[in-house]
KETOR-382584 format. One record per atom (N, C-alpha, C, O, CB): residue number from 1; y, z, x; residue in three letters; atom name. Coordinates in steps of 0.1 Angstrom, whole numbers, plus 5000, padded with zeros to 4 digits. Last residue first. Glycine has a CB too. Example, Ala and Ser with C-alpha at 12.3 -4.5 7.8 and 13.67 -1.06 7.14 Angstrom:
+-------+------+------+------+--------+---------+
| dokol |   c2 |   c3 |   c1 | drenti | tordren |
+-------+------+------+------+--------+---------+
|     2 | 4978 | 5071 | 5128 |    Ser |       N |
|     2 | 4989 | 5071 | 5137 |    Ser |      CA |
|     2 | 5000 | 5079 | 5129 |    Ser |       C |
|     2 | 5011 | 5080 | 5134 |    Ser |       O |
|     2 | 4994 | 5057 | 5141 |    Ser |      CB |
|     1 | 4943 | 5078 | 5132 |    Ala |       N |
|     1 | 4955 | 5078 | 5123 |    Ala |      CA |
|     1 | 4967 | 5078 | 5132 |    Ala |       C |
|     1 | 4967 | 5085 | 5142 |    Ala |       O |
|     1 | 4955 | 5090 | 5113 |    Ala |      CB |
+-------+------+------+------+--------+---------+
END
This chain:
+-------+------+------+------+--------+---------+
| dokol |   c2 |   c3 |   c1 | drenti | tordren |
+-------+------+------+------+--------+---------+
|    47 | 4752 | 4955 | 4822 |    Unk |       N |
|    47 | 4741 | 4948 | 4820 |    Unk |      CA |
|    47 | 4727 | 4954 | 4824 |    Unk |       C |
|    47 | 4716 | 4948 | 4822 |    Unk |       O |
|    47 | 4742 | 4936 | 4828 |    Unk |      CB |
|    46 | 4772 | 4980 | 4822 |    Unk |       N |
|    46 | 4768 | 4973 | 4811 |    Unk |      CA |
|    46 | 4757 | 4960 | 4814 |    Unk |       C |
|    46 | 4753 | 4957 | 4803 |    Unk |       O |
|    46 | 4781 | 4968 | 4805 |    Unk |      CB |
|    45 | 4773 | 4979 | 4852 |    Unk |       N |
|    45 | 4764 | 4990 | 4841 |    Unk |      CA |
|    45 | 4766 | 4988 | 4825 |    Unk |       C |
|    45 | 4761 | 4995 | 4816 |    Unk |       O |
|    45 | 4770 | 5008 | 4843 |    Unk |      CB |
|    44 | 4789 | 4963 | 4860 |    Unk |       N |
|    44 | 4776 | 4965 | 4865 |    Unk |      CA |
|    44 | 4766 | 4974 | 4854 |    Unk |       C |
|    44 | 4754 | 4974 | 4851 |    Unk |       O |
|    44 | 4777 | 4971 | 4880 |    Unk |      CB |
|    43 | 4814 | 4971 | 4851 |    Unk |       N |
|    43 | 4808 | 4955 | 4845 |    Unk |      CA |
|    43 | 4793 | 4963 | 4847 |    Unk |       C |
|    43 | 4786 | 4967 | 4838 |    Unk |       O |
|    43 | 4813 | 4935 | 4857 |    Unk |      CB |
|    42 | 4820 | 4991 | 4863 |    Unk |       N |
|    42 | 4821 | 4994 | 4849 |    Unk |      CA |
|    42 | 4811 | 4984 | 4844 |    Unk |       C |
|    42 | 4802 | 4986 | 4836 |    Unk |       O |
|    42 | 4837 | 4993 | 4842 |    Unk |      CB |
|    41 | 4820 | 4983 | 4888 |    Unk |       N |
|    41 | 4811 | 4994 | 4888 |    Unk |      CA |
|    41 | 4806 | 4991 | 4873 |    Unk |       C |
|    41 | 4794 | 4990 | 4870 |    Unk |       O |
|    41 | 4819 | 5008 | 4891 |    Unk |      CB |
|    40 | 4848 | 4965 | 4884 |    Unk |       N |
|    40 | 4832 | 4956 | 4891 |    Unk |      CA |
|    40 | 4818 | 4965 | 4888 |    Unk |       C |
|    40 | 4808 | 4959 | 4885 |    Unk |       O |
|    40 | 4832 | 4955 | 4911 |    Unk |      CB |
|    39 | 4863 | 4986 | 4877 |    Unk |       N |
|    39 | 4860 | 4975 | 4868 |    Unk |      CA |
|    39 | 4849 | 4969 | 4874 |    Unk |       C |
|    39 | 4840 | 4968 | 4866 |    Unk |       O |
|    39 | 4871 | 4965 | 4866 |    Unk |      CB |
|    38 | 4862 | 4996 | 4906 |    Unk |       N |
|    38 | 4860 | 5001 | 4896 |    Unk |      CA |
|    38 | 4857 | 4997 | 4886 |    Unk |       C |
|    38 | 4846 | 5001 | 4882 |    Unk |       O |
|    38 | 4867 | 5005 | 4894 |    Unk |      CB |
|    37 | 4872 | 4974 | 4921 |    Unk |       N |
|    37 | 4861 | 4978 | 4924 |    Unk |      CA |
|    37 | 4856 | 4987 | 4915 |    Unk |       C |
|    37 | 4844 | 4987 | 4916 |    Unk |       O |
|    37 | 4861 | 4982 | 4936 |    Unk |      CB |
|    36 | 4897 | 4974 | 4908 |    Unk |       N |
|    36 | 4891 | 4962 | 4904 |    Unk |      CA |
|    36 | 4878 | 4963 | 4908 |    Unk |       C |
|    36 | 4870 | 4955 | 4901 |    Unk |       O |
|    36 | 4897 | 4952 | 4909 |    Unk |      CB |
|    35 | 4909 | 4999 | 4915 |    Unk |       N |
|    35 | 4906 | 4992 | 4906 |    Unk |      CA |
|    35 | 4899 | 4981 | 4898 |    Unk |       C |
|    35 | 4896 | 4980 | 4886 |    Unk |       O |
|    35 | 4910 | 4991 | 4905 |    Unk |      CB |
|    34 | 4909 | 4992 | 4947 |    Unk |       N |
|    34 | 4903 | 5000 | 4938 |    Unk |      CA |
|    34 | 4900 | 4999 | 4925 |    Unk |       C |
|    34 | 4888 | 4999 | 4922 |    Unk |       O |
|    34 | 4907 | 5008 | 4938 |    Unk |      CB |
|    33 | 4928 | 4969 | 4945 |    Unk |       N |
|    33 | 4914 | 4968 | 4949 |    Unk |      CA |
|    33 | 4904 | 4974 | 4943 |    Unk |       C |
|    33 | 4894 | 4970 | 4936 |    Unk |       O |
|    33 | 4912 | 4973 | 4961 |    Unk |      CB |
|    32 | 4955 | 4983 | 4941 |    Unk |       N |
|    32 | 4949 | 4970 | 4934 |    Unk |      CA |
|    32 | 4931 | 4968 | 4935 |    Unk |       C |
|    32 | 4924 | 4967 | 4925 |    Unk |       O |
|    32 | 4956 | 4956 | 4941 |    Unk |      CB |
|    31 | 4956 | 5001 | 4955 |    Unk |       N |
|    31 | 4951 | 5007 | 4945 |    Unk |      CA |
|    31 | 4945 | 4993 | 4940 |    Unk |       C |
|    31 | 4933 | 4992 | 4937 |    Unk |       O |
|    31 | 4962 | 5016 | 4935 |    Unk |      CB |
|    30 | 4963 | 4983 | 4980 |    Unk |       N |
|    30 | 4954 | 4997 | 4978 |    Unk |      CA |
|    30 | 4944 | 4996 | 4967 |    Unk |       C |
|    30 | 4932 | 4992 | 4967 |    Unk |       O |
|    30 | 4964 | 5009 | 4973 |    Unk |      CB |
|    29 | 4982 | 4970 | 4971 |    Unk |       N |
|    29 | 4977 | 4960 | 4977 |    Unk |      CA |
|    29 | 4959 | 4974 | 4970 |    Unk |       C |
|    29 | 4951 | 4974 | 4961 |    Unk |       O |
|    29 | 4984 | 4955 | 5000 |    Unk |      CB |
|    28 | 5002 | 4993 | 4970 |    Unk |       N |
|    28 | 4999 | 4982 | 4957 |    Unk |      CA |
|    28 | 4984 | 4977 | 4963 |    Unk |       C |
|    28 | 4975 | 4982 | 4957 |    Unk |       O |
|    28 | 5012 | 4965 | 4955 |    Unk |      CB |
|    27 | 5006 | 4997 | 4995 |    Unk |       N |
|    27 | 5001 | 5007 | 4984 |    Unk |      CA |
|    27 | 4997 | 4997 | 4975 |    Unk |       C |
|    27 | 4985 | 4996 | 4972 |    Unk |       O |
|    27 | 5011 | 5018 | 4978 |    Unk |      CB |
|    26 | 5015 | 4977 | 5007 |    Unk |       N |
|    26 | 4999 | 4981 | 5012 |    Unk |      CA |
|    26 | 4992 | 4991 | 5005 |    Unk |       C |
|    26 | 4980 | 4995 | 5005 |    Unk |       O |
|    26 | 5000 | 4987 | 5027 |    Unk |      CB |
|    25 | 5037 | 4975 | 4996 |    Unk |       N |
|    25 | 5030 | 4965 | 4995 |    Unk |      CA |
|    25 | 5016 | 4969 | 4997 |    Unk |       C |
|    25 | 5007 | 4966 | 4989 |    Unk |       O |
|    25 | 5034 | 4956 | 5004 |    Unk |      CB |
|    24 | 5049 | 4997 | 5008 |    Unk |       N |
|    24 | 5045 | 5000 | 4990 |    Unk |      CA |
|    24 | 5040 | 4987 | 4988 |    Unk |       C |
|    24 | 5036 | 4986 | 4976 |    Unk |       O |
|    24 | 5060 | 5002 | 4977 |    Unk |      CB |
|    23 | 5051 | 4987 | 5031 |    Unk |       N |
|    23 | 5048 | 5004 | 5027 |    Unk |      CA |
|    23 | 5040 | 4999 | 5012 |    Unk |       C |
|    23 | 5029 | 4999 | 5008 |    Unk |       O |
|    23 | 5066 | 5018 | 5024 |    Unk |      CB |
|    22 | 5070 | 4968 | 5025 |    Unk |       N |
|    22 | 5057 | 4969 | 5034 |    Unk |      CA |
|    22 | 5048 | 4979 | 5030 |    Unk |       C |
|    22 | 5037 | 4976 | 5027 |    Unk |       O |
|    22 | 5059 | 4971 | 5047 |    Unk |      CB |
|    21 | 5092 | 4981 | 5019 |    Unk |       N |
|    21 | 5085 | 4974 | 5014 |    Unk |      CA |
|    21 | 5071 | 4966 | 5017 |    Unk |       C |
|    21 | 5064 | 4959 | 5009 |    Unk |       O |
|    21 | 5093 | 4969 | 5013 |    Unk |      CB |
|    20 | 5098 | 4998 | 5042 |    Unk |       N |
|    20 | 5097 | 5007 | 5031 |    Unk |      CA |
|    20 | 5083 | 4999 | 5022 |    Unk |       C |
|    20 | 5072 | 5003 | 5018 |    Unk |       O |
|    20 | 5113 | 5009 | 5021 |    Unk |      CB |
|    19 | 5108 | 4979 | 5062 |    Unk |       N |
|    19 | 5095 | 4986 | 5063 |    Unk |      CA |
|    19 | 5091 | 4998 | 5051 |    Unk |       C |
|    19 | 5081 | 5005 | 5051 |    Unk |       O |
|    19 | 5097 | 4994 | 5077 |    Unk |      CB |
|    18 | 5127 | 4970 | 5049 |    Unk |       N |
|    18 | 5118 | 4963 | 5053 |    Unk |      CA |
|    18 | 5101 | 4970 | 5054 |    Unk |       C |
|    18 | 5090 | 4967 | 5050 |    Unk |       O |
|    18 | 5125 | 4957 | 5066 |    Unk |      CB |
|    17 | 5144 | 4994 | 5048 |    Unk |       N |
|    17 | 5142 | 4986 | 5039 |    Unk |      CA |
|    17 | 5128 | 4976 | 5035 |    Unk |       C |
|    17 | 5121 | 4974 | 5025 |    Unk |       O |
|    17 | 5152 | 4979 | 5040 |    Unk |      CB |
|    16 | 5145 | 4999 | 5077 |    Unk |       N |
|    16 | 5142 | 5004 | 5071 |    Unk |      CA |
|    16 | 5137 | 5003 | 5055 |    Unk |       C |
|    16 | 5128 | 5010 | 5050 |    Unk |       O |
|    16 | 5150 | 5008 | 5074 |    Unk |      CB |
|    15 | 5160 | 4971 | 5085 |    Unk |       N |
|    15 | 5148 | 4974 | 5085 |    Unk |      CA |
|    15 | 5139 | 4982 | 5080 |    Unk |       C |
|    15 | 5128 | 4978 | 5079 |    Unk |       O |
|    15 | 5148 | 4976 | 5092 |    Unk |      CB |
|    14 | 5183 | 4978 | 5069 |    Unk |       N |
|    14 | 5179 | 4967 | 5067 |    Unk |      CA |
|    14 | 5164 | 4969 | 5072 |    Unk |       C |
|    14 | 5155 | 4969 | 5063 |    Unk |       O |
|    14 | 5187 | 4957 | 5074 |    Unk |      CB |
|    13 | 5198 | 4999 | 5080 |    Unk |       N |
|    13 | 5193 | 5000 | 5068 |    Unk |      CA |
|    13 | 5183 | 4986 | 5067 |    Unk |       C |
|    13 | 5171 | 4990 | 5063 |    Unk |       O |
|    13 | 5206 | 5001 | 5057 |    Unk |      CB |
|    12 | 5187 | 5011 | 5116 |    Unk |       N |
|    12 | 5196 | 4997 | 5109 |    Unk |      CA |
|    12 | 5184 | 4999 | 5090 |    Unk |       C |
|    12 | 5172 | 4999 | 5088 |    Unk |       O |
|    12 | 5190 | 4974 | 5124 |    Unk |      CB |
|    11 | 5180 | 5020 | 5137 |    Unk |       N |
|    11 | 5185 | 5029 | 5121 |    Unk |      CA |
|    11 | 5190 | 5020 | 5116 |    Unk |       C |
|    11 | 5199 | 5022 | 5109 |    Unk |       O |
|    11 | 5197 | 5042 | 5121 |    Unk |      CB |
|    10 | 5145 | 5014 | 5143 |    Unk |       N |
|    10 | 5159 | 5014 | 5145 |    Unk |      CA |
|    10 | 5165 | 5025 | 5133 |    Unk |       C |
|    10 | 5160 | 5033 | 5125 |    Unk |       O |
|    10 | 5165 | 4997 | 5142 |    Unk |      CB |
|     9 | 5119 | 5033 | 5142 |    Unk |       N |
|     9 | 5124 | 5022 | 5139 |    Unk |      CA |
|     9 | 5140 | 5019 | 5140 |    Unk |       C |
|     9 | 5145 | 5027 | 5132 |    Unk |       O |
|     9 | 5119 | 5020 | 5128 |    Unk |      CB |
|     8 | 5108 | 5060 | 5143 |    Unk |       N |
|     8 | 5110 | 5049 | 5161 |    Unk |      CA |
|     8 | 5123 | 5037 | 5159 |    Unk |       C |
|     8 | 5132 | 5033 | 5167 |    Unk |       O |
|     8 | 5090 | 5035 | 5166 |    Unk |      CB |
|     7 | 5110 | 5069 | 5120 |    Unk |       N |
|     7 | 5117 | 5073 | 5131 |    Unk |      CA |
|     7 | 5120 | 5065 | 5142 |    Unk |       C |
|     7 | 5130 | 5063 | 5148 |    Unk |       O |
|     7 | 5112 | 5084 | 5135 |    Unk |      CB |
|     6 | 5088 | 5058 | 5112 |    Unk |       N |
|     6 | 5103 | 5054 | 5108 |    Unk |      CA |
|     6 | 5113 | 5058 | 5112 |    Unk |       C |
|     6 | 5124 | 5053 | 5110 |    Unk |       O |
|     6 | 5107 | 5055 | 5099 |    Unk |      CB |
|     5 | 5066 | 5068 | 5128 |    Unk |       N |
|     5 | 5070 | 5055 | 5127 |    Unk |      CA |
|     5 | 5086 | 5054 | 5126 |    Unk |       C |
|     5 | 5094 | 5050 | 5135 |    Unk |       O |
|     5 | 5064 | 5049 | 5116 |    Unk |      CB |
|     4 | 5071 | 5098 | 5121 |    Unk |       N |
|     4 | 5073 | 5091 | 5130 |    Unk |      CA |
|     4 | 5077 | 5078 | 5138 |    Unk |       C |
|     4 | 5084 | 5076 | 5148 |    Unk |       O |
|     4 | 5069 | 5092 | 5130 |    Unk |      CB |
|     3 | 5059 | 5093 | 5094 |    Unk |       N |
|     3 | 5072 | 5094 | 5096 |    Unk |      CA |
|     3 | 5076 | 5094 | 5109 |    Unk |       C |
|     3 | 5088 | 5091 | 5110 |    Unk |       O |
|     3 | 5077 | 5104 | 5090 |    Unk |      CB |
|     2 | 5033 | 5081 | 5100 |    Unk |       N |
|     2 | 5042 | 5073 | 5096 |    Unk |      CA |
|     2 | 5055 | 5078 | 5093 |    Unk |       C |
|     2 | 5063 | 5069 | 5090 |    Unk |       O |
|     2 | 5038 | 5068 | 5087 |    Unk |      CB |
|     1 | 5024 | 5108 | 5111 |    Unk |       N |
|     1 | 5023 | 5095 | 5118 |    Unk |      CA |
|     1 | 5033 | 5085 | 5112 |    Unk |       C |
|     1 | 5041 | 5080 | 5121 |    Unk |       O |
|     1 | 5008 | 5090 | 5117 |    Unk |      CB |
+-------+------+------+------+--------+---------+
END
């Protein structure tokens, strides 16, 4: 599906770029959460 995507997307480097960084925004964005929903688990069971 998402190589698809980048396929649709122009071939202009620039966009490609654009949309990479997006990519790895929504990954960060991800794991960030998880983690922190993890740490929230960790807290909870110490009281």
């Amino acid at each position: 599906m998402a190589g698809n995507l980048l396929m649709s997307i122009s071939q202009d480097e620039n966009e490609h770029a654009v949309f990479r960084s997006r990519r790895m925004y929504e990954s960060d964005l991800i794991s960030n959460l998880a983690t922190a929903e993890d740490v929230g688990r960790k807290e909870e069971k110490k009281m």
